[in-house]
N, C-alpha and C positions, 0 to 999 in steps of 0.2 A: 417400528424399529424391528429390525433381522431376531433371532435366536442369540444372545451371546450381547458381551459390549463390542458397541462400533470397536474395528481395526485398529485406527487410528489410535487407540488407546495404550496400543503396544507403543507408539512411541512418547519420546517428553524430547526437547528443548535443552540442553546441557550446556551449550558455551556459544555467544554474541561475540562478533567482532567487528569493529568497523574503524575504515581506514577516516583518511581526513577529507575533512569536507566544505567543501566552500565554491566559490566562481571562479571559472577558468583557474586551476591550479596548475593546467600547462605538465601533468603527468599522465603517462599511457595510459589504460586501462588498464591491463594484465598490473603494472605497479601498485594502482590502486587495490585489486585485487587480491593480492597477495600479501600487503599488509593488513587486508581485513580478516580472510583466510587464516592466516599464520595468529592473528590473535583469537578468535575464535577457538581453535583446534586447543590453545593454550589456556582459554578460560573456560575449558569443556577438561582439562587436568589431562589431555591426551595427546600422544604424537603423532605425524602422519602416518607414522606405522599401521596405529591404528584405525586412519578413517578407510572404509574398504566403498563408500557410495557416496557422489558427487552429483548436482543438481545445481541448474539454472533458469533463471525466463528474461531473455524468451530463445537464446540461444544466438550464436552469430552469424553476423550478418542480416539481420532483420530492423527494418526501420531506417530510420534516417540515421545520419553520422553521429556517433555519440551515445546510440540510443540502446545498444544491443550488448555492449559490453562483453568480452575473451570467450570464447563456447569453452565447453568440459575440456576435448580434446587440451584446448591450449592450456589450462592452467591444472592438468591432471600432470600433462608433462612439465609445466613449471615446478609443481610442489613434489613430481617422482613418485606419486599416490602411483599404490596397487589396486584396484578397484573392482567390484565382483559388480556395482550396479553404475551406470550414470545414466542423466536425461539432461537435455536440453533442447525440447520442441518449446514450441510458442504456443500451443494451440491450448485448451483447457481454460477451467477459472479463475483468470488474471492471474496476477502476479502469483497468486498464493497456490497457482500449479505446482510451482517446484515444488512445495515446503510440502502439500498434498502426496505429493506423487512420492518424495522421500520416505514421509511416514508409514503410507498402501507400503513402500518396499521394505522397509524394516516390517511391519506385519506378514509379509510376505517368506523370509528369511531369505531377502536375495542382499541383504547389508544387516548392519549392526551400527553404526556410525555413520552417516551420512552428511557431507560438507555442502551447503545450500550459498549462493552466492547470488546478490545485483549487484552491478556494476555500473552506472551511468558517467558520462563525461558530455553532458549534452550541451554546458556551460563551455567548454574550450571548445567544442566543435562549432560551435556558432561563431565563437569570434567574436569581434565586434557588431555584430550585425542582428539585425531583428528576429526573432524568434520566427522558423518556417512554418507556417500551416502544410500539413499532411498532401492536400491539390498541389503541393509548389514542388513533388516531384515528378518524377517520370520522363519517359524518354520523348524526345518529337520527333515528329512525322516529319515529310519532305521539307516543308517551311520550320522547324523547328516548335512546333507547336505542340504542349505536352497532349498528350489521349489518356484520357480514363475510361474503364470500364467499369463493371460492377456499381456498385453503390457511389463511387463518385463521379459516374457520370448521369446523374443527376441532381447531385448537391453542388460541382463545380461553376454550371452558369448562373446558378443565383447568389456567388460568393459564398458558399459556405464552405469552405475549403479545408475546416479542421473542427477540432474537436470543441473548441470551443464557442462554434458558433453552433454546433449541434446540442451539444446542453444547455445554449443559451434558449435555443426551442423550448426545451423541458422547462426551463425557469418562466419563459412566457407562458406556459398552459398552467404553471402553477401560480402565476399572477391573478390570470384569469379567472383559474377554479378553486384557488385556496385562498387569492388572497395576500398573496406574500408579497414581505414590500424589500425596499433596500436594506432598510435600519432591523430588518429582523438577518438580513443575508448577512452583514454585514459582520453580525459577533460572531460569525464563525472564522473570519479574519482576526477579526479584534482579538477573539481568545488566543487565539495558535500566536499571535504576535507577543500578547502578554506572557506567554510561555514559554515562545523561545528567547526570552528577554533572560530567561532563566537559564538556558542550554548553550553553554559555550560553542559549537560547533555549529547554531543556527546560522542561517545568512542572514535573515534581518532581524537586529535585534534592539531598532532603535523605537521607542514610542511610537505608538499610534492612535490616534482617538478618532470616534467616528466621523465628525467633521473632515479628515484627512483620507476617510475611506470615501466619502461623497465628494470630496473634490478629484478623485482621481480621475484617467480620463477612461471612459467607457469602449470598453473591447469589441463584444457582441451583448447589449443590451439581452437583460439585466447584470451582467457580469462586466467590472470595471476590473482595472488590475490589478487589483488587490484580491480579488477573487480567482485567480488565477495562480497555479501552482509558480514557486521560482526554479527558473534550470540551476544547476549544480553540476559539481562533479563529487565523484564518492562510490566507497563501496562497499555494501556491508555484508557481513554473513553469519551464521550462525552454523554450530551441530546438533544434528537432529538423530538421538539414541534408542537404541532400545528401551522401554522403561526398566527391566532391571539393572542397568545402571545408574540412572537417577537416583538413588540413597550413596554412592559412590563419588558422584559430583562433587567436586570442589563450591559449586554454587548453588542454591537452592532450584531443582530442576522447573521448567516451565511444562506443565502436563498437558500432551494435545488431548484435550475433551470431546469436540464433533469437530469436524470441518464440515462445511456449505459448500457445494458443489454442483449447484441444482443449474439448469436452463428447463423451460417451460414453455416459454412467449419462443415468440419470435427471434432467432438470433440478429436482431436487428437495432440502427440507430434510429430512424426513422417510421417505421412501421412494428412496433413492438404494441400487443394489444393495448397496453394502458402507460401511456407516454408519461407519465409523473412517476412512474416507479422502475424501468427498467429490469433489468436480468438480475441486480441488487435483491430486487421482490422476492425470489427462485431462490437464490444461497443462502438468503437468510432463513427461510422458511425451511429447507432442509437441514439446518444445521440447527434448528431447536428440535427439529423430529429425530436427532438422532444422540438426544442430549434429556435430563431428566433437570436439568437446570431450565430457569427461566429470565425472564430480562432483567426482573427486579433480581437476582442475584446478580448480575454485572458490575464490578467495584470499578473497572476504567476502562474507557473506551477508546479503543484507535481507527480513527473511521477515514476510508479514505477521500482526501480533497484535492484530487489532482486536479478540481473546480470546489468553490464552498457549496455547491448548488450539489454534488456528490453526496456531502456529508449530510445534510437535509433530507435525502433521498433514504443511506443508510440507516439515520435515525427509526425511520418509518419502518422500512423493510426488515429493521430489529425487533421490532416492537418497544420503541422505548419512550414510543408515543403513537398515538392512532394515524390513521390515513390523510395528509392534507393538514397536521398539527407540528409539524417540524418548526416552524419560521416561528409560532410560540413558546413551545421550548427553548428556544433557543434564544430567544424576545430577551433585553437585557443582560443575557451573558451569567447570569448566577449559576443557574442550572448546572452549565456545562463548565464553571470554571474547578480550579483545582480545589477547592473547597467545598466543590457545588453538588449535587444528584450524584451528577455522570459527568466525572470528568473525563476532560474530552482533549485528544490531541495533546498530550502535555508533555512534549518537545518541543511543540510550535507548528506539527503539521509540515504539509506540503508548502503549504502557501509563506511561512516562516522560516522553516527550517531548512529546506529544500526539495527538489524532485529529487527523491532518491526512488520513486516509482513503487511505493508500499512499503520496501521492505524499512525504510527507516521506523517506518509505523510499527513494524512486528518486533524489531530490536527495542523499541522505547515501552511496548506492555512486557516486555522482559525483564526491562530494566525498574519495570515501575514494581512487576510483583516481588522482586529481588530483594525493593527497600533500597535499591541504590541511586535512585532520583537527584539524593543533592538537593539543591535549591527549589529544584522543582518535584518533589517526592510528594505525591498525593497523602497525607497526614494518614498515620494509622495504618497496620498491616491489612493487606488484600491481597482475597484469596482467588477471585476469576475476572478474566480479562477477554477484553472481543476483540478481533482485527476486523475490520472489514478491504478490501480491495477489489478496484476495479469501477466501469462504468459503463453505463452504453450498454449493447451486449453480452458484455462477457464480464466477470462479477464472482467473487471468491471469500470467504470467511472461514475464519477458524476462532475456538474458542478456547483459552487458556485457562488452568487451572495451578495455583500454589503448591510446589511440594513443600517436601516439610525439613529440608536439608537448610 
């Protein structure tokens, strides 16, 4: 670790806000936006006046329809923000670039108040129709036949067309060399489901038992679909302060501690040196080296499962269990329920609650170290929290700490 406390320490977390969220809600994105926005800025005790730095991922126009949600420009001019900083690239450690790159800029003194925003609508943009794998776009050639380059012109003639059938790789080598079976995959479902039974705003929130998770029907083996995240629409945001305003907060501020920001391996799906851990391996490991905490101090955890086979992966690259021990951990559901070690996901997760593509994750250890849970409040005050985000290549964490407001 550098001379000094990590940067990041200049800032904390001040005010969550998130709009409504559900399947096909059939409203814009900037709409969605701007009610998360405007609550946020309001549970942060501040006006637009005040926010001067604006952040997003992955910015617009990237992805498929639905996927990329308003850029700065559009919802800087919606809210009439003055602004001394914004960003909205795509490029960096998943999702938790924004919230990264916010904090560096208040360390920086290029903001003071910064308004962090995702926005998904990836539930109305589909329609009624089947969820696209990533291969089902692009332009065609003379016959109409799409071309890929790069990296999926390799994975396209053997059907692997998206992401799910590329972690379904990783769950095969981890069958192979760890061992893991369905019924230990399976509680990471089973929990996010028992959680968002708790969270009014989950999309499913009906019973589920494991019989229900083995009968469903299989996607890209080991992964049925229940393992697999649900599209949504929604959008959440949060402000990210200097920390000498946190004691001024309206709400007990959320303290960034390290963030994870490593690459190491390979930037890669497919040819990353050690296929059962990913770019996950990299964020996690920088972000304890840049922290004086350790695992066993983690009071809840927010790991991301845009697959359950992610959150297995995170486990590990946490340290919050050895190499090739995740599908154990996790074996029966105690562990990681709201009562358990490490509770885990306790919104519901991706897979319950919705794709809101992390950031739901990073609003819900806000809400947990708050004390404002509700039904679902992890028992007992807690003082540090983990996000994890991201998959495959590219893989981001941060680690929250309790103020004392």
């Amino acid at each position: 670790m550098s001379a000094g406390p990590p940067l990041e320490r200049q800032a904390a977390i001040t005010g969550i806000g998130q709009s409504d969220v559900g399947r096909r809600l059939g409203r814009t994105d900037i709409d969605l936006t701007i009610d998360a926005c405007l609550d946020a800025i309001a549970d942060a005790g501040l006006t637009r006046e005040d926010i001067d730095g604006l952040a997003t991922y992955p910015g617009a126009g990237t992805g498929m329809a639905g996927f990329s949600g308003p850029g700065t420009p559009e919802v800087q001019d919606a809210l009439r923000l003055k602004l001394n900083w914004h960003d909205g690239g795509a490029e960096g450690p998943a999702q938790m670039k924004a919230v990264i790159a916010a904090c560096f800029a208040i360390a920086a003194g290029a903001a003071r108040h910064v308004l962090v925003y995702r926005t998904v609508t990836e539930s109305t943009a589909q329609g009624e129709g089947g969820r696209q794998g990533i291969g089902g776009i692009g332009g065609g050639g003379s016959g109409g036949v799409p071309r890929s380059s790069g990296f999926l012109q390799w994975t396209l003639p053997f059907g692997a067309v998206s992401a799910a059938n590329w972690i379904a790789l990783v769950g095969q080598r981890r069958v192979h060399e760890f061992g893991l079976t369905r019924e230990q995959l399976a509680h990471v479902a089973l929990n996010g489901r028992r959680n968002a039974a708790l969270n009014p705003k989950a999309v499913y929130r009906q019973p589920m038992d494991l019989d229900d998770y083995l009968a469903a029907r299989m996607i890209s083996s080991p992964l049925c679909l229940f393992d697999c995240d649900a599209p949504c629409d929604g959008s959440t945001a949060l402000v990210i302060s200097h920390v000498d305003y946190a004691d001024d907060a309206p709400h007990p501020a959320c303290h960034v501690n390290a963030v994870g920001t490593a690459l190491r391996g390979r930037p890669s799906w497919d040819q990353f040196d050690d296929m059962t851990t990913m770019a996950a391996r990299d964020a996690g490991a920088s972000m304890w080296e840049r922290t004086d905490l350790i695992p066993s101090d983690v009071d809840i955890a927010q790991l991301y499962d845009g697959f359950s086979l992610l959150t297995l992966v995170w486990l590990e690259a946490l340290g919050f269990c050895g190499r090739g021990e995740s599908g154990a951990f996790v074996d029966g559901g105690s562990r990681i329920a709201l009562d358990g070690q490490l509770p885990l996901n306790t919104a519901g997760g991706q897979l319950s609650a919705g794709r809101l593509h992390g950031f739901g994750l990073l609003h819900e250890a806000c809400v947990q170290l708050r004390g404002d849970g509700g039904e679902r409040q992890v028992p007992g005050r807690h003082e540090v929290a983990v996000v994890a985000n991201g998959g495959g290549p590219i893989a981001g964490s941060l680690l929250l700490t309790r103020g004392s407001g």
